[in-house]
C-alpha positions as CSV (number, residue, x, y, z in Angstrom):
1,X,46.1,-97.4,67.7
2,X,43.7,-95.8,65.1
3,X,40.4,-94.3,64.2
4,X,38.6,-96.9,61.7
5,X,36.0,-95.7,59.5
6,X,33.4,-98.0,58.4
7,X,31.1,-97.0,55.5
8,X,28.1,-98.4,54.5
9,X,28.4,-98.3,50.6
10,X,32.0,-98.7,48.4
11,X,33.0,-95.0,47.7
12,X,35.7,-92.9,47.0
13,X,35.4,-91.6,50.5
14,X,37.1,-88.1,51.0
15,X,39.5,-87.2,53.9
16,X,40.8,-83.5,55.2
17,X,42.5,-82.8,58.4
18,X,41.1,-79.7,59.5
19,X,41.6,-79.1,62.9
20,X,44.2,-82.3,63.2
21,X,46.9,-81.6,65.5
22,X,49.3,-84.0,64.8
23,X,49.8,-86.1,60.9
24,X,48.4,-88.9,59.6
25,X,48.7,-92.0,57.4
26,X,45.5,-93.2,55.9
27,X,44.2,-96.1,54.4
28,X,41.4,-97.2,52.3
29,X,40.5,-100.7,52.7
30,X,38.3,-102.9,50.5
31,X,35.4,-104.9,51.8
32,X,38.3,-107.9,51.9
33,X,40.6,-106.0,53.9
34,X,42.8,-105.5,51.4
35,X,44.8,-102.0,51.1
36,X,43.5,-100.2,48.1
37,X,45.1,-96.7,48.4
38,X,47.6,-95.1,51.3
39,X,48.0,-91.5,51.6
40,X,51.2,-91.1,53.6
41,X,52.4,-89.0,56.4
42,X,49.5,-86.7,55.5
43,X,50.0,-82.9,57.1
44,X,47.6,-81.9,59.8
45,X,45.9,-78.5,59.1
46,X,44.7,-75.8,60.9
47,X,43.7,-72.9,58.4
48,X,41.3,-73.2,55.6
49,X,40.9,-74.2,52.7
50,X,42.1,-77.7,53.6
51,X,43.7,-80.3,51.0
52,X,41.0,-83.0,50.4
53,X,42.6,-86.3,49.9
54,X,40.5,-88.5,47.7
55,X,41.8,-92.3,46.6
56,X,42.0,-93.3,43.5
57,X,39.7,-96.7,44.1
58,X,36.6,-97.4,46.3
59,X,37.1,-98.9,49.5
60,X,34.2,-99.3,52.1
61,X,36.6,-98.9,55.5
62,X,39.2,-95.8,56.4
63,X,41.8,-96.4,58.5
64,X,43.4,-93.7,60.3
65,X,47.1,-94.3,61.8
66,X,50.0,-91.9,63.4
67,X,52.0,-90.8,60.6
68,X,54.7,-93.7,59.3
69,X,53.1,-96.1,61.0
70,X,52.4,-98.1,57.3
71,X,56.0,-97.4,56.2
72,X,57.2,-98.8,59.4
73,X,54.9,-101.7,58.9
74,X,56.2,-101.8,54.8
75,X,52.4,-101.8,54.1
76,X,51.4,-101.4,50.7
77,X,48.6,-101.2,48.0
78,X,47.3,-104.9,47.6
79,X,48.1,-106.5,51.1
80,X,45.7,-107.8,53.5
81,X,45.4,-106.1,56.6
82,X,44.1,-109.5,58.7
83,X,41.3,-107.4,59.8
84,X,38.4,-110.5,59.0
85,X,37.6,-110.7,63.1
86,X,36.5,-106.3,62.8
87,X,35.3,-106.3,59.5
């Protein structure tokens, strides 16, 4: 289970976790599914100012997971996610 983002345009879309209680992994996906950046076991925060995680390639979907969910999956940059049927 996950929170998917879906963005209208290809952006360098910025992430915080103020107010997160627990950490995430996240990932930004290209328009073709593919895995373009993953910021991993990222801390939750509750006190500003708040990290901003930024990727370092566009990507038009976020993908929000519990924390080590894409090391336990061996996920990395370039694979396909399968996610053709959502997208």
């Amino acid at each position: 289970k996950g929170m998917l983002f879906v963005f209208t345009f290809n952006d360098r879309h910025q992430f915080w976790m103020k107010n997160m209680h627990f950490d995430l992994d996240i990932l930004w996906i290209s328009t073709q599914g593919r895995i373009v950046y993953i910021g991993q076991n990222i801390p939750a925060c509750s006190k500003d100012p708040c990290p901003v995680y930024t990727p370092d390639q566009s990507a038009r979907y976020v993908l929000e997971l519990n924390s080590g969910y894409a090391a336990t999956h061996h996920w990395k940059v370039g694979d396909e996610l399968g996610l053709k049927g959502i997208l």
